[in-house]
C-alpha positions in Angstrom: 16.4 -20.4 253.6 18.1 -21.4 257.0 18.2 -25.5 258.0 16.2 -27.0 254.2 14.3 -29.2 256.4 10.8 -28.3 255.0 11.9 -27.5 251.6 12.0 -30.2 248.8 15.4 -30.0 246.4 13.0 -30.8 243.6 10.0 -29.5 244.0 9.8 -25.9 246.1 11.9 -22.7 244.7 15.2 -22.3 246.6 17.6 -21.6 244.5 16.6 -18.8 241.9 13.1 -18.3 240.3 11.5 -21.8 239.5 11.8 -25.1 241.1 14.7 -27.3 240.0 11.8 -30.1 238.3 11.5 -27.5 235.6 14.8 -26.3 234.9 15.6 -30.1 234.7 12.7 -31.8 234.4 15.0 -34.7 233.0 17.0 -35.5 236.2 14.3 -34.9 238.2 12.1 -38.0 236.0 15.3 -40.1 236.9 15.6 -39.3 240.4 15.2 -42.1 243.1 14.2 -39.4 245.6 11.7 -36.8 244.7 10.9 -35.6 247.5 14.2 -35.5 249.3 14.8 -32.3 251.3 17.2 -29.7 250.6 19.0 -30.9 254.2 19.0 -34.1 253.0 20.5 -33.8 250.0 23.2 -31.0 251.5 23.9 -34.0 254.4 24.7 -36.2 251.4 26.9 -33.7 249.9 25.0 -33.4 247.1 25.0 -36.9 246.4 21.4 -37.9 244.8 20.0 -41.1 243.8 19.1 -41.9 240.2 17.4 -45.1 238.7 19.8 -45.0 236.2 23.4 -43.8 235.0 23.2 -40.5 232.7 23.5 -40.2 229.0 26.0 -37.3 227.7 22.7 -34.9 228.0 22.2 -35.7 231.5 25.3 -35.7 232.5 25.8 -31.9 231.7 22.8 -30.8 232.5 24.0 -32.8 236.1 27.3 -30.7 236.1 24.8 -27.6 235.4 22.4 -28.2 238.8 25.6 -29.1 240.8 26.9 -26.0 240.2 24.0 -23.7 241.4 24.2 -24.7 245.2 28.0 -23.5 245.3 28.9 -22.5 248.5 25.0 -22.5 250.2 25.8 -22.7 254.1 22.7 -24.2 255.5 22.1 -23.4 259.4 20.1 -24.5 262.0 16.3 -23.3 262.4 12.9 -23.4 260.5 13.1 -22.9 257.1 10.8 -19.7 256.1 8.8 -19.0 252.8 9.5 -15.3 251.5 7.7 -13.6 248.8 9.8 -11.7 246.1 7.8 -8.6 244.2 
């Protein structure tokens, strides 16, 4: 991936095999934004919008999904879709 501009945090695979909706399907029903872009949810530092505050549940499997990102340096430039054998 190189700027996130065309890819959805939710909804398009970024980060490993499957989107993040269905390894945690329960923050994603929560989310304000579902369609919020990887570069907009980098530019917010990670800092997403829920309807409501987390249950003990949520709030690891929140401390789980923060953690994948890490260190991901975003650039400038179209985003481009690669296929994986």
């Amino acid at each position: 991936m190189v700027g996130g501009k065309q890819t959805r945090f939710w909804k398009d695979v970024w980060l490993e095999e499957c989107a993040l909706q269905i390894y945690f399907p329960n923050l994603y029903k929560i989310g304000h934004d579902q369609d919020i872009s990887v570069e907009g949810a980098n530019r917010n530092q990670w800092r997403l919008n829920y309807r409501r505050n987390f249950g003990d549940k949520e709030l690891a499997k929140w401390r789980e999904m923060m953690g994948k990102p890490g260190d991901l340096n975003l650039i400038e430039g179209t985003d481009k879709v690669i296929w994986k054998l």
